[in-house]
C-alpha positions in Angstrom: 0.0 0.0 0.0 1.1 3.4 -0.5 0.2 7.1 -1.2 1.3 9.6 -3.6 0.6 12.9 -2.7 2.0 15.9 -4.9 1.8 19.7 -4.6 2.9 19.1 -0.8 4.3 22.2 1.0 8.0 22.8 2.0 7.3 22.7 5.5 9.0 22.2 8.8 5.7 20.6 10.0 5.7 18.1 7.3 9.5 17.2 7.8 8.4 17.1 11.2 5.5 14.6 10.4 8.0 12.7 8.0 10.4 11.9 11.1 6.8 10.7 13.0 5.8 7.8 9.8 9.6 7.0 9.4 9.9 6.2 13.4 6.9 4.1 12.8 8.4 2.1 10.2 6.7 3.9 7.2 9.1 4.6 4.3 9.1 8.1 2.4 10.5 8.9 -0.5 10.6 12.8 -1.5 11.5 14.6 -5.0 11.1 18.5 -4.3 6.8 18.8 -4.0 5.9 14.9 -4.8 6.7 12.8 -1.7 5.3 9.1 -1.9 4.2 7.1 1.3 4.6 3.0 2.0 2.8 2.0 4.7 3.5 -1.8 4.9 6.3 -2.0 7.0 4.4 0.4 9.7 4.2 -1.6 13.4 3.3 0.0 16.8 4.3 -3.4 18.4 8.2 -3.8 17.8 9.5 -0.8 19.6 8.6 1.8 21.9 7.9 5.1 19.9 10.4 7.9 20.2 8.9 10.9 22.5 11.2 13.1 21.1 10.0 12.8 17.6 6.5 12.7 18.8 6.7 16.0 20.8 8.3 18.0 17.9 4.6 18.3 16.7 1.2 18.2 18.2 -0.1 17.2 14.6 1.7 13.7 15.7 -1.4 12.6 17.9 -3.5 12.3 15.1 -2.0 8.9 14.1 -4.0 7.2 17.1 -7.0 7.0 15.0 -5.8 5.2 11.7 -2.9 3.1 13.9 -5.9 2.0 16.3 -8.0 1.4 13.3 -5.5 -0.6 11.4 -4.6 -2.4 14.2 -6.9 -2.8 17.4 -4.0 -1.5 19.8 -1.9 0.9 19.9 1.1 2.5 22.2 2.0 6.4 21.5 3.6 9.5 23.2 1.5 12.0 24.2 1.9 15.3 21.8 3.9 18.4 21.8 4.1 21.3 19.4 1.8 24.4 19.4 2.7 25.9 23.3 -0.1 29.0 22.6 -2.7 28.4 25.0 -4.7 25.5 26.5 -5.3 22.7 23.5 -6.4 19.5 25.3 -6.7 16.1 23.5 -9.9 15.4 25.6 -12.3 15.5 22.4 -10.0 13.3 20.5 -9.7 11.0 23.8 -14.0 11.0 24.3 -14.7 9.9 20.0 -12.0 7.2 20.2 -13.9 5.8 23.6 -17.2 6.5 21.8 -15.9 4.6 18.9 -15.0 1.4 21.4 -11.9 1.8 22.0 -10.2 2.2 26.2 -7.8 4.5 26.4 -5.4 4.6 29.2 -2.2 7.1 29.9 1.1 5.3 30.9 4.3 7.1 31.6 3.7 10.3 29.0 2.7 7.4 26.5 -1.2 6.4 25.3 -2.4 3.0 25.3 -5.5 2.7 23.3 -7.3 -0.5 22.3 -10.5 -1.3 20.7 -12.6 -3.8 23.1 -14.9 -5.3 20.5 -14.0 -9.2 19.6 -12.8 -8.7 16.6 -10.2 -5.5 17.5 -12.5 -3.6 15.6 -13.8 -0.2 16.1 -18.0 0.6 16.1 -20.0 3.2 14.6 -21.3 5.6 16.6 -23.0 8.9 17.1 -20.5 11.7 17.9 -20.9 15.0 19.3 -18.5 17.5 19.4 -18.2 19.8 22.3 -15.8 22.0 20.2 -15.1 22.5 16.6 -11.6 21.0 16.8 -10.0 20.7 13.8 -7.7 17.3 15.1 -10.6 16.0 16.5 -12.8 16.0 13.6 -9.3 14.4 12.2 -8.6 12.3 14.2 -11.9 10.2 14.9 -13.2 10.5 10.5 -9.7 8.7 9.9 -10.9 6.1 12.7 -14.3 5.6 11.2 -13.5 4.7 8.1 -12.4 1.0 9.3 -14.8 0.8 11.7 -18.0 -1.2 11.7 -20.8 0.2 10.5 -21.7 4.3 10.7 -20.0 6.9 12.4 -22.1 10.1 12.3 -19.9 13.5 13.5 -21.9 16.2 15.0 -20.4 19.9 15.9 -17.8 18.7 13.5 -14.9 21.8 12.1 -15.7 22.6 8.8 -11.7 23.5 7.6 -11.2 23.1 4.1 -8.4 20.5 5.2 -11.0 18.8 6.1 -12.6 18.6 3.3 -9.4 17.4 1.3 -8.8 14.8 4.1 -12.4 13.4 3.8 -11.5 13.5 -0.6 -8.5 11.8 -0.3 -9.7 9.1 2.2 -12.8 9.0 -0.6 -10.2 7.9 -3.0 -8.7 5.6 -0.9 -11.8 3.8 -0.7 -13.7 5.0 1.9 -17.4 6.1 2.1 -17.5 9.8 4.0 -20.2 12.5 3.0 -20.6 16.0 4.6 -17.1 17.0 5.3 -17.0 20.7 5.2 -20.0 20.6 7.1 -20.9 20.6 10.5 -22.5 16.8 10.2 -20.4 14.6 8.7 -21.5 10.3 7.7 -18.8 7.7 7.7 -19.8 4.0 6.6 -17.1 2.0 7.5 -15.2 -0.4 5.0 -13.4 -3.3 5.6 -10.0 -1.9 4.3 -8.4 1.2 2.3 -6.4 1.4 -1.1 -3.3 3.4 -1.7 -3.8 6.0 -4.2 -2.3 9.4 -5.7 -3.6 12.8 -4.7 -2.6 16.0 -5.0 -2.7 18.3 -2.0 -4.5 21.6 -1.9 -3.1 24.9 -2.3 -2.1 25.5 2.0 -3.8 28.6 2.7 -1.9 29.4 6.0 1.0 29.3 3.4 -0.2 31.6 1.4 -1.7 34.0 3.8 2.1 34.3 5.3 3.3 35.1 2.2 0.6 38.0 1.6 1.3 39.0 4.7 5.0 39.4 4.4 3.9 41.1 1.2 2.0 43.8 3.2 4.9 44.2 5.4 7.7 45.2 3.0 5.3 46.9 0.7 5.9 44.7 -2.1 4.1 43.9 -5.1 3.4 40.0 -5.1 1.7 37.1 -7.5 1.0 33.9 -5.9 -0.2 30.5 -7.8 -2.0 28.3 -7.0 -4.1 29.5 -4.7 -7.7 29.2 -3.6 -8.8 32.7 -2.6 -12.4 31.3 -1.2 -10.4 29.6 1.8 -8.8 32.8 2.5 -11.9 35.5 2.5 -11.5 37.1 6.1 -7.3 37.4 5.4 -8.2 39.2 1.9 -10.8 41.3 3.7 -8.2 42.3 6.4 -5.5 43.2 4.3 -8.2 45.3 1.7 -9.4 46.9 5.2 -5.5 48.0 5.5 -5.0 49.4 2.7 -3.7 46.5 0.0 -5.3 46.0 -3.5 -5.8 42.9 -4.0 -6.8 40.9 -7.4 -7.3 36.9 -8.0 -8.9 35.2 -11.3 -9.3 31.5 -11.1 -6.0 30.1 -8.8 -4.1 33.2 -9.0 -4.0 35.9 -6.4 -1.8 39.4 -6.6 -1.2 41.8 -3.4 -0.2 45.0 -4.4 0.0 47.2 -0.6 -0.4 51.0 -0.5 2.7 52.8 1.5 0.8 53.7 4.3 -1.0 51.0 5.7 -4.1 51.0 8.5 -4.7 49.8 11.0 -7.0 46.7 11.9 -8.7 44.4 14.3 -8.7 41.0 14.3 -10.9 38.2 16.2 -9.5 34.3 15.3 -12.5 31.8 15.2 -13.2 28.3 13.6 -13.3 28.6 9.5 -14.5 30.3 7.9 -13.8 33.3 10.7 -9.7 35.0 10.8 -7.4 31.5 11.4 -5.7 31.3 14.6 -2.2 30.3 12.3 -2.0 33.9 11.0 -2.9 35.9 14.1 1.2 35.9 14.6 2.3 37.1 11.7 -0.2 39.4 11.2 
């Protein structure tokens, strides 16, 4: 089995999320923006996971779901990464119990397990307290193997989202809804490998429209998809920059004298949280 993704962002968070498939015995190869994915030699039984690598990136605790999917059990460090604030994995922790699965913590480690005979997860109603983007993740990944349907209420309605729940539709599974706040899973009995390309990031490109405003300079970007970015564009138009797109193409041209703004982060499609610092 194995994934081909393309269009894949020059990242430290992906290098970062590299280091987390290699250390569970995935194997990656990488050519610029293409980086291909083989899963087969992945086990969470022949050694203890690194914490190190784990605790580079919070993003890292989203492999519970698929790993305790896959295979019934599974043994992982708790997360690191993002310090800003309080970001508990409680939501993630409640869908994988709702889901069948106990889920116990050892020693900065998670054990998890799914209780049903067959070390198979179960359908289930879910309800979101939050809209948490890792969450909504984390359990859609885990439904897709599980037995029967999984319906996600409260769910977060990211455009990443949305290209997870495509991708994983590709890979065989049955998931309708994402990008809403309800999303349906029928679980399958197994996935595919498949190629996909990535969506334009639009944290990526905000940064780079920022940095634009900053130094007053002229900038094109491609490609782009200016609907997931609407409250950036409005912010930077509301300080002064002209901004054009047409299709996947999006230009930033700032004034010398920019305003000033204020900005409120909330859940897509509201200001995202990941550009409140360089803004």
């Amino acid at each position: 089995r194995s994934v081909s993704l393309s269009n894949v962002p020059l990242l430290s968070d992906v290098e970062a999320m590299s280091k987390v498939l290699v250390d569970m015995g995935a194997e990656l190869r990488r050519n610029k923006n293409q980086l291909k994915i083989m899963t087969s030699g992945i086990s969470v039984f022949s050694k203890e996971l690194s914490r190190e690598v784990f605790h580079s990136l919070r993003a890292s605790f989203f492999c519970i779901g698929p790993l305790l999917a896959r295979f019934g059990e599974v043994k992982i460090p708790l997360p690191g990464g993002c310090r800003i604030g309080a970001r508990p994995i409680d939501e993630h922790i409640q869908g994988l119990r709702a889901l069948g699965a106990t889920l116990e913590t050892k020693n900065d480690y998670v054990v998890a397990k799914a209780i049903s005979p067959q070390k198979r997860l179960i359908g289930a109603r879910i309800r979101f307290n939050c809209k948490s983007v890792g969450a909504t993740e984390t359990i859609l990944m885990a439904a897709t193997l599980a037995q029967g349907t999984t319906i996600l209420e409260n769910s977060a309605q990211e455009p990443e989202i949305q290209d997870l729940a495509m991708m994983l539709n590709e890979m065989g599974a049955k998931i309708q809804g994402a990008g809403t706040s309800q999303i349906k899973i029928e679980g399958v009995e197994r996935l595919n490998g498949c190629s996909y390309p990535v969506m334009p990031d639009r944290i990526e490109a905000g940064t780079f429209l920022i940095a634009a405003a900053i130094t007053r300079s002229p900038l094109t970007l491609f490609p782009v998809i200016p609907e997931h970015l609407e409250t950036v564009i409005l912010k930077l138009q509301e300080c002064g920059c002209l901004i054009e797109y047409s299709g996947e193409i999006l230009s930033i041209i700032p004034r010398k004298n920019l305003q000033a703004v204020d900005i409120i982060t909330s859940p897509f499609p509201g200001f995202p949280t990941d550009l409140q610092a360089p803004f």
